[in-house]
C-alpha positions in Angstrom: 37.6 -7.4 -25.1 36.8 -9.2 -28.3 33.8 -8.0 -30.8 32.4 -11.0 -30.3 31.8 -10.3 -26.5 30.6 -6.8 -27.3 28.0 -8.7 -29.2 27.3 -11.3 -26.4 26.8 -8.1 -24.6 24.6 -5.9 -26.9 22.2 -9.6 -27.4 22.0 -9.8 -23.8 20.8 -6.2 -23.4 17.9 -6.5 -26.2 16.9 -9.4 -24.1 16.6 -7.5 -20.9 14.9 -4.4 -22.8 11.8 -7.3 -24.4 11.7 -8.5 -20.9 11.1 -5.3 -19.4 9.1 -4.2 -22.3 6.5 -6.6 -21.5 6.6 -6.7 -17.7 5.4 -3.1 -18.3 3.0 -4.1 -20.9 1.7 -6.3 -18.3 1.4 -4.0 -15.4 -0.5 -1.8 -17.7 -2.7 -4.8 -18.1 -3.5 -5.3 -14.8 -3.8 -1.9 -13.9 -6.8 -1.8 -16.5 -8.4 -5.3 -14.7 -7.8 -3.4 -11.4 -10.0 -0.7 -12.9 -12.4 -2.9 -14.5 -12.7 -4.7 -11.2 -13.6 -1.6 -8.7 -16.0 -1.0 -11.4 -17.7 -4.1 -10.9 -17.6 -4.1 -6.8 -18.9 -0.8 -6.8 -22.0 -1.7 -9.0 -22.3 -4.9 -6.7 -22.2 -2.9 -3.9 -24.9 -0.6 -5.2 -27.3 -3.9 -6.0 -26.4 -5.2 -2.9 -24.6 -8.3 -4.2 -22.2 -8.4 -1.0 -21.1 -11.7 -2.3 -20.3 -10.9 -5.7 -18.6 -7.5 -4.3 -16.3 -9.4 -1.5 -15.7 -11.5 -4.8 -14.4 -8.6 -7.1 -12.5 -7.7 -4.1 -10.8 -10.5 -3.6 -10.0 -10.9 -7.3 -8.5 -7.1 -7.0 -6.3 -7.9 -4.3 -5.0 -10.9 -5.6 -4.2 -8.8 -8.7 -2.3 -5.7 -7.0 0.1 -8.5 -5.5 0.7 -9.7 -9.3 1.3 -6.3 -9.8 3.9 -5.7 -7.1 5.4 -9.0 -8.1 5.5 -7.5 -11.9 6.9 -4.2 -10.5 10.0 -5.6 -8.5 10.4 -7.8 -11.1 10.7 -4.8 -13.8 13.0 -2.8 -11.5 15.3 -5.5 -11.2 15.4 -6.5 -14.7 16.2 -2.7 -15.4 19.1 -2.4 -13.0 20.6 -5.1 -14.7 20.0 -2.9 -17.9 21.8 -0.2 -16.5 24.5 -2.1 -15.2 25.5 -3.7 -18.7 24.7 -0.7 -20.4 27.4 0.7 -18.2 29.7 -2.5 -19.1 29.2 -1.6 -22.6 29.9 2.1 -22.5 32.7 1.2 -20.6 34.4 -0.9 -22.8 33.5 0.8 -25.8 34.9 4.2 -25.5 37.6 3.0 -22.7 36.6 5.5 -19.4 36.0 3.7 -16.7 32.5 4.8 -14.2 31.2 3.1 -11.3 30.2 -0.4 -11.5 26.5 -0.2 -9.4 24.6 1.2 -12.4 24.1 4.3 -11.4 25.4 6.2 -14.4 22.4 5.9 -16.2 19.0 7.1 -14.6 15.8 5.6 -15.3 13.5 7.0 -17.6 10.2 7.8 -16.6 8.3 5.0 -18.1 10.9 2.6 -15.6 10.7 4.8 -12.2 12.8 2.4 -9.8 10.8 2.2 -6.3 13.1 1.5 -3.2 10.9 3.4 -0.6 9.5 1.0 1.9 6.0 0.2 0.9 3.7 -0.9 3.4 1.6 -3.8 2.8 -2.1 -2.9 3.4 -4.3 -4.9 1.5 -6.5 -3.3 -0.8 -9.4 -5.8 0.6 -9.8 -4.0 4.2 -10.7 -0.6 3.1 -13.4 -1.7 0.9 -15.0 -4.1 3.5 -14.8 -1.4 6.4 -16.7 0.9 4.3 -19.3 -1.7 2.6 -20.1 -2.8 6.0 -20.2 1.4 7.3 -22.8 1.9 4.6 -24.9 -1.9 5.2 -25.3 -0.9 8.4 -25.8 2.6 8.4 -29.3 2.7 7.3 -30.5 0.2 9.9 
């Protein structure tokens, strides 16, 4: 292998480190408008805005699918880190390893998520109990 493709290489993993770098930027983001927005149906809900709370609720589950999309989109973005960053190590002091990536473990700040998430939406909880405490003091 030539320098010149250990560069290609090295340029190709600075540009998957940015792009996870701001798809967690951007799950941190959201996580603070998820916030901001539970905030907001609670103190609707407390008025008794029920429209402006099924509102903020709606917003909020729109949002935690961004997020999920952001999520994936960070873990697979990072196993494609790991991967060339295993290419590199490879080539550069000669061993050979496995070729799945699995050499290098994710730090912390990139936790890789392959349990099976179910898909409840945020939006029923919420609704269940708005409508438990509506009608509760009828």
């Amino acid at each position: 292998m030539t320098t010149q493709d250990l560069i290609n290489m090295a340029e190709e993993l600075k540009r998957l480190l940015r792009i996870c770098n701001y798809v967690s930027d951007q799950i941190l983001h959201i996580d603070d408008y998820l916030l901001h927005l539970d905030q907001r149906s609670v103190q609707a809900a407390l008025n008794g805005q029920e429209h402006f709370t099924r509102q903020f609720l709606v917003r909020r589950s729109v949002a935690d699918g961004i997020k999920r999309r952001y999520e994936e989109q960070r873990d697979k973005v990072w196993r494609q880190v790991q991967k060339l960053s295993n290419q590199i190590t490879r080539t550069t002091s000669g061993e050979f390893s496995d070729e799945d990536g699995t050499d290098i473990s994710a730090p912390a700040e990139f936790p890789l998520n392959f349990t099976v998430r179910s898909n409840v939406d945020k939006l029923a909880s919420p609704e269940t109990s708005l409508f438990s405490i509506r009608y509760r003091f009828c």
